[in-house]
C-alpha positions in Angstrom: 89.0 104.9 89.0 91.8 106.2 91.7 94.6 104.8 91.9 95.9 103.7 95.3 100.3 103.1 95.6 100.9 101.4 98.8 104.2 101.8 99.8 105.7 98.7 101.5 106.7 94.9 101.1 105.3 93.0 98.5 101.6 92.2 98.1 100.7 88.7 98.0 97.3 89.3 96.0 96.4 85.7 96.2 94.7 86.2 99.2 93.1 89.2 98.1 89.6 90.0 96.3 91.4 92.6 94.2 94.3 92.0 91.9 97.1 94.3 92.3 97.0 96.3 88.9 101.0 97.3 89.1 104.1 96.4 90.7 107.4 98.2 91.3 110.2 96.7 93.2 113.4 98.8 94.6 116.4 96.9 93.4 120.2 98.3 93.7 118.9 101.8 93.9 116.2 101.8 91.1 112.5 101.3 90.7 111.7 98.5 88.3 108.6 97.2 86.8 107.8 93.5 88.3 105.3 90.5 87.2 102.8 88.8 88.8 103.4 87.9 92.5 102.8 84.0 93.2 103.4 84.2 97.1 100.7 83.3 98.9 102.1 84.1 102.9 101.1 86.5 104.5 102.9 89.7 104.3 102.7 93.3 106.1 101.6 94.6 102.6 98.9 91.9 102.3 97.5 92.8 105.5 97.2 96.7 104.4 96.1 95.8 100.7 93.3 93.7 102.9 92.1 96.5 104.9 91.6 98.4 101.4 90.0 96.5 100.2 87.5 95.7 103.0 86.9 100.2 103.1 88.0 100.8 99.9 85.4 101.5 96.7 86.6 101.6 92.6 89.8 101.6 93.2 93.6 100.6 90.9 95.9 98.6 93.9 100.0 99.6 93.0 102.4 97.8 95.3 105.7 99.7 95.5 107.9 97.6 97.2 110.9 98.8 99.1 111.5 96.4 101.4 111.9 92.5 101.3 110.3 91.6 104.2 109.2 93.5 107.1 108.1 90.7 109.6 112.1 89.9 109.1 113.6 93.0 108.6 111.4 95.6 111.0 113.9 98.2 109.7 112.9 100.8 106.6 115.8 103.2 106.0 114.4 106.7 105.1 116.5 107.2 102.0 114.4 104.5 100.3 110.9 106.2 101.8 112.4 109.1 99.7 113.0 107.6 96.6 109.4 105.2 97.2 107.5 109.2 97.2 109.2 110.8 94.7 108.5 107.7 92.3 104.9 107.8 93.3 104.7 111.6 92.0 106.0 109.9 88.8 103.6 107.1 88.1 100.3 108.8 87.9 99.0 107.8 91.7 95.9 109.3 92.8 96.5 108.6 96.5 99.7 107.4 98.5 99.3 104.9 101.3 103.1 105.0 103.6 102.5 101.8 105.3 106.3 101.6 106.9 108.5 104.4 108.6 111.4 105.9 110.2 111.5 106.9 113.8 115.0 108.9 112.8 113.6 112.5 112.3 116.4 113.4 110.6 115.3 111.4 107.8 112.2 113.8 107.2 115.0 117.0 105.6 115.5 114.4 102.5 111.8 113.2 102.1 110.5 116.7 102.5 111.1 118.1 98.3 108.8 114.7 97.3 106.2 115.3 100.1 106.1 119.5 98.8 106.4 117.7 94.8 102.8 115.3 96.1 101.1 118.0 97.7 101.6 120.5 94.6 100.3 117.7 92.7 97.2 117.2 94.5 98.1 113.7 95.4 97.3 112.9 98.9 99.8 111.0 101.1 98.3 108.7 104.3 101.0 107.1 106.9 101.0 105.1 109.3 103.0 106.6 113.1 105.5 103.6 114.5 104.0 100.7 116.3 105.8 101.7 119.4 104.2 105.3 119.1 107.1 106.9 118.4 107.3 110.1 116.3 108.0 109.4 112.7 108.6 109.9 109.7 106.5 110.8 106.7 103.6 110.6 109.4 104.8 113.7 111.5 105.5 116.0 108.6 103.6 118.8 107.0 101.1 117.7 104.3 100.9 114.1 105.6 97.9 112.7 106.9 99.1 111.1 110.1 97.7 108.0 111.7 97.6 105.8 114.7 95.4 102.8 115.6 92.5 102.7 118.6 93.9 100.2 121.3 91.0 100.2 123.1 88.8 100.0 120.1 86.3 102.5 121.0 85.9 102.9 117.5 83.6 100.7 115.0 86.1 99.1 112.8 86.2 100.8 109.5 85.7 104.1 111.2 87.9 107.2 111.9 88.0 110.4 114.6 90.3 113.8 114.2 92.5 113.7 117.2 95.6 116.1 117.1 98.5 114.4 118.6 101.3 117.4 118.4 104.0 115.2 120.1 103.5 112.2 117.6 102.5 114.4 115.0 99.4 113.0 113.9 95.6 113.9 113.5 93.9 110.5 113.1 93.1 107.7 114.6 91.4 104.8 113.3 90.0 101.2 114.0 89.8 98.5 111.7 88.8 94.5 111.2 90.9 92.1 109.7 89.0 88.8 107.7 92.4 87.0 106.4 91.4 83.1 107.1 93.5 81.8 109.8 94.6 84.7 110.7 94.7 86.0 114.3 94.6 89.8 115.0 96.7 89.6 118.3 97.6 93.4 118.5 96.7 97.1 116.9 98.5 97.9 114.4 99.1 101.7 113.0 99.9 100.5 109.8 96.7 98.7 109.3 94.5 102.0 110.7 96.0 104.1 108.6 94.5 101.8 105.8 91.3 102.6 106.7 92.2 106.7 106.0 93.0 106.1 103.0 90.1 104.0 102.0 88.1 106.8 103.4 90.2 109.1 101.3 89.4 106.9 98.0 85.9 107.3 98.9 85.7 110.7 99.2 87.6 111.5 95.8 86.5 108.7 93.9 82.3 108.5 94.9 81.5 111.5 96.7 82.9 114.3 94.9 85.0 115.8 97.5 87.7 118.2 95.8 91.3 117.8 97.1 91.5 121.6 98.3 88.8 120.1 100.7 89.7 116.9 101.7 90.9 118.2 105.4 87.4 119.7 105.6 85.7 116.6 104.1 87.4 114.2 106.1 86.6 116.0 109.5 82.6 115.8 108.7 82.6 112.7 108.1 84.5 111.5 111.4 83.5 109.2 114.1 83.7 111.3 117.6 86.6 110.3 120.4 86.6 111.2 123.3 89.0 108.4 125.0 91.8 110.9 126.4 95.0 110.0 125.8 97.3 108.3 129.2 100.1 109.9 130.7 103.7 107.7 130.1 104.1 105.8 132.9 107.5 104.9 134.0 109.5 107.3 131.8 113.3 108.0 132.4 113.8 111.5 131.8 117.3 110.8 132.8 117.6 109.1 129.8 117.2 111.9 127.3 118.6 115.0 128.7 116.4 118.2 128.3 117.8 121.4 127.9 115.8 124.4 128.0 117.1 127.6 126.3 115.9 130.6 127.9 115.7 133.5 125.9 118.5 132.0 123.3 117.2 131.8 119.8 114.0 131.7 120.4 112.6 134.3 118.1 115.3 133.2 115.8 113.7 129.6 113.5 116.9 129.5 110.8 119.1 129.3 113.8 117.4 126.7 115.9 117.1 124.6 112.6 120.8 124.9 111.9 121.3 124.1 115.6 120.0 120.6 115.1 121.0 120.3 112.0 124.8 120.4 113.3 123.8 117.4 115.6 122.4 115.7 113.2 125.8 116.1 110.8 127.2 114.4 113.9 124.8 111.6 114.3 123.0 112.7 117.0 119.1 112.9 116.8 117.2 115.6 118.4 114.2 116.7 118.7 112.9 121.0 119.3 110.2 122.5 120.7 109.4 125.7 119.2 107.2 128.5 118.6 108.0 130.0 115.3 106.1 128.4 112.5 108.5 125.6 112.2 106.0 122.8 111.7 107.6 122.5 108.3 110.3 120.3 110.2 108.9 116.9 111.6 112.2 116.9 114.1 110.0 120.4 116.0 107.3 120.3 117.9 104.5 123.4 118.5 105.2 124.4 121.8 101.9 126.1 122.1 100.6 122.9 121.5 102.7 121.1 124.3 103.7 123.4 126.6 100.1 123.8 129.3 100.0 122.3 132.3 102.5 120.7 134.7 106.1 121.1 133.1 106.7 117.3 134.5 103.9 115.9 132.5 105.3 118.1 129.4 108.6 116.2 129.8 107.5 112.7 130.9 105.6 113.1 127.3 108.6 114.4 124.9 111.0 111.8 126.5 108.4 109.3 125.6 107.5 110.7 122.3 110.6 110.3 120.3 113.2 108.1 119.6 116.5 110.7 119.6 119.4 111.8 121.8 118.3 115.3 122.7 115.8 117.5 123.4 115.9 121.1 123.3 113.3 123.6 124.3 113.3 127.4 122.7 111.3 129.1 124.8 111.2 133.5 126.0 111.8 133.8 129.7 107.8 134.7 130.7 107.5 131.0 128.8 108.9 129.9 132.3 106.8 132.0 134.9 103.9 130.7 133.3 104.3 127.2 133.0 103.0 125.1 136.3 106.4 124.0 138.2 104.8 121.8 140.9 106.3 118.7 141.5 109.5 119.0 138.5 112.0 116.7 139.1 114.8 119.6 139.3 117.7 117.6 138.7 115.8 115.9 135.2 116.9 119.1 132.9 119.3 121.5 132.5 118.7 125.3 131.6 121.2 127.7 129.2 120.0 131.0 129.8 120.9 134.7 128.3 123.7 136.2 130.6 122.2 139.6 130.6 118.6 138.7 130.7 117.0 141.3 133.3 114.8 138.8 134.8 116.8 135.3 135.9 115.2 132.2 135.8 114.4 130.7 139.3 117.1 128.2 140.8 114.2 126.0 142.0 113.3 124.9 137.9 116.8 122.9 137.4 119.8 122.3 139.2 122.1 122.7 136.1 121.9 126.4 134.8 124.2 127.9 132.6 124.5 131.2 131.2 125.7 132.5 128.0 125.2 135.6 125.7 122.1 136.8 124.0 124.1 136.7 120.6 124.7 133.1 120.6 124.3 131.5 117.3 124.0 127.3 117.0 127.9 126.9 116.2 128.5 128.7 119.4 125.4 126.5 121.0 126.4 123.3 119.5 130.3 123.4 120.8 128.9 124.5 124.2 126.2 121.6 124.5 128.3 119.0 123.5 130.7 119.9 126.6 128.0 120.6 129.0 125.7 118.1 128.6 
C-alpha cells in the first residue's frame, strides 16, 4: 500500500473516511512525531486529504505539518518547504503531495538537493502553483509535477489534461469536487487540483502497474484532453517590473547569467531570466524558446504577470531581436544593454532606454551597472 506525505497544515481526520496513519509536526526547527489529531474544523490539509481520498485507491495518509494554520497565516517560508522534502526522503514515502508554496524563486536554490535526493529515490513529488498564479516554488522546478486548477471547469472533476505552462512552470491542470458537509466550494483552488495528480499518481503505482521511469508517459495516456487556451493578462503594468533585455551579453554563457541573479538575490532582490541554455534546472529561468513567439508585447504583458519578483532580465543573441514580432511594443516599457562592438545594432524603435557595454562583461560588472541604470 503507497504511502502518500501531504505536506501542509494539520489534518483534521475526523472528517475524513481515512485515518491519517502518521503525523509529523515542525516545531523549533525539528520534525517530531505527533498523536492523534482531535480538531474537527476545517483545515487547508483536510480539504487536500479530502480530495485524496475521493481519487485516491489503497493508500497510507502522512500529514507533515509545517505550518499552524494556513487560512491565518497564508504565508509558507521556503526554508521549512526544504526541510518538509528532505524529511519525506527520510520516512519511507512512496509519493509527496506539496500542498503550500513560495512565490520567492529564490527559495527553489535551497530546496533543489531534496528535490535531486526524491527523484534519485524514485519518489514522486506533486505541487500545487500559487492561488494567484504566480510562479512558484517546488511547482516550477525540475522533477516536480506542477499543477494548476480548471477555473472554468471544463474538466470532469476527478480528471486531469497535460498543458505546458513555461511561464508558471507547470504541465497540469486539474478539476476536482469537494463533498465536506456544509461546506461551500466558492473558488478553484490549485492546491486542491493538484490532489487529484496525485491520486492519479497513487493509482497508477499502486493498481495499474505503471513503473516510476514511466510515470510522465503513463500519466499523459491517461489524460483528459484541453483545449481551453489560456487568456492574455489584462491590465498589466509593465512599468511596474522593469525589463531589461541583454543583447548579445551572456547569452551563450548559463554559469554567468545564474551568478548574475544570484548577486541580486544576495541583495534581496528577486528576479526572474529568460534563457536559452538548458537552465531549466533553476525555477527563477524561463525557456525562452518556449516564451519568446509572437508579439514581444504579449511576451512581456505575460512575464510581468507571471511572477512575483523585482526584475526581469532577458538573455537573448542579437537575430533573437530581428525575429521577434515588434508591432505595437510599448517602447518606453523596457530597457536594452547591448554589446558595444556588436556589428549589427539593435533598432532604436524596440526601447527608448539602450545602453551599451562590452562583450566581456561578466555579472559583477552587469550587476553594479544595473543597479545604477535601472
Amino acid at each position: 500500500m503507497a504511502r502518500i506525505a501531504v505536506i501542509d497544515d494539520a489534518i483534521h481526520d475526523r472528517l475524513l473516511p481515512q485515518p491519517v496513519a502518521e503525523r509529523y509536526c515542525l516545531r523549533d526547527g525539528v520534525f517530531d512525531r505527533a498523536g492523534p489529531c482531535g480538531e474537527t474544523g476545517l483545515s487547508h490539509g483536510t480539504l487536500v486529504a479530502s480530495v485524496l481520498a475521493q481519487y485516491a485507491q489503497a493508500y497510507e495518509l502522512i500529514s507533515v505539518q509545517i505550518v499552524g494554520n494556513w487560512f491565518e497565516t497564508r504565508r509558507c517560508p521556503s526554508g521549512r518547504l526544504c526541510q518538509a522534502l528532505d524529511f519525506c526522503a527520510e520516512i519511507g514515502c512512496d509519493v509527496v503531495n506539496v500542498s503550500l508554496g513560495s512565490k520567492r524563486l529564490s527559495g527553489g536554490r535551497g530546496m533543489a538537493p531534496a528535490i535531486r535526493r526524491l527523484a534519485r529515490a524514485g519518489i514522486p513529488v506533486i505541487a500545487a502553483c500559487s492561488n494567484t498564479f504566480h510562479r512558484t516554488v517546488p511547482a516550477a522546478q525540475p522533477g516536480v509535477l506542477g499543477v494548476v486548477c480548471d477555473p472554468a471547469q471544463h474538466l470532469a472533476p476527478g480528471t486531469y489534461a497535460c498543458v505546458q505552462n513555461p511561464y508558471l512552470g507547470t504541465g497540469y491542470i486539474a478539476n476536482y469536487e469537494l463533498t465536506l458537509p456544509g461546506l461551500a466550494d466558492a473558488h478553484r483552488s490549485n492546491s486542491l487540483a493538484a490532489a487529484v495528480l496525485t491520486a492519479r499518481v497513487n493509482n497508477l503505482l499502486g493498481c495499474s502497474g505503471a513503473s516510476r521511469d514511466g510515470l510522465a508517459a503513463a500519466l499523459c495516456a491517461g489524460a483528459a484532453v484541453y483545449s481551453s487556451p489560456a487568456a492574455t493578462p489584462a491590465g498589466v503594468d509593465c512599468a511596474s517590473v522593469p525589463v531589461v533585455y541583454l543583447a548579445g551579453v551572456l547569452h551563450d554563457q548559463p554559469e554567468e547569467q545564474i551568478a548574475l541573479l544570484d548577486l541580486f538575490c544576495d541583495s534581496g532582490y528577486e528576479v526572474l531570466g529568460v534563457s536559452d541554455r538548458r537552465l531549466s534546472q533553476d525555477a527563477r529561468f524561463l525557456d525562452r524558446a518556449a516564451v519568446g513567439h509572437g508579439p514581444a508585447r504579449e511576451m512581456q504583458q505575460r512575464l510581468c504577470a507571471c511572477a512575483k519578483v523585482d526584475l526581469i532580465l532577458v538573455f537573448a543573441p542579437f537575430d533573437w531581436f530581428s525575429a521577434l514580432d515588434w508591432d505595437g511594443f510599448d517602447a518606453d516599457a523596457a530597457a536594452i544593454v547591448s554589446a558595444a562592438d556588436a556589428s549589427n545594432a539593435i533598432p532604436m524603435g524596440f526601447a527608448r532606454q539602450q545602453y551599451a557595454v562590452s562583450r566581456r562583461s561578466d555579472a559583477q560588472f552587469l550587476y553594479h551597472y544595473l543597479l545604477r541604470v535601472l
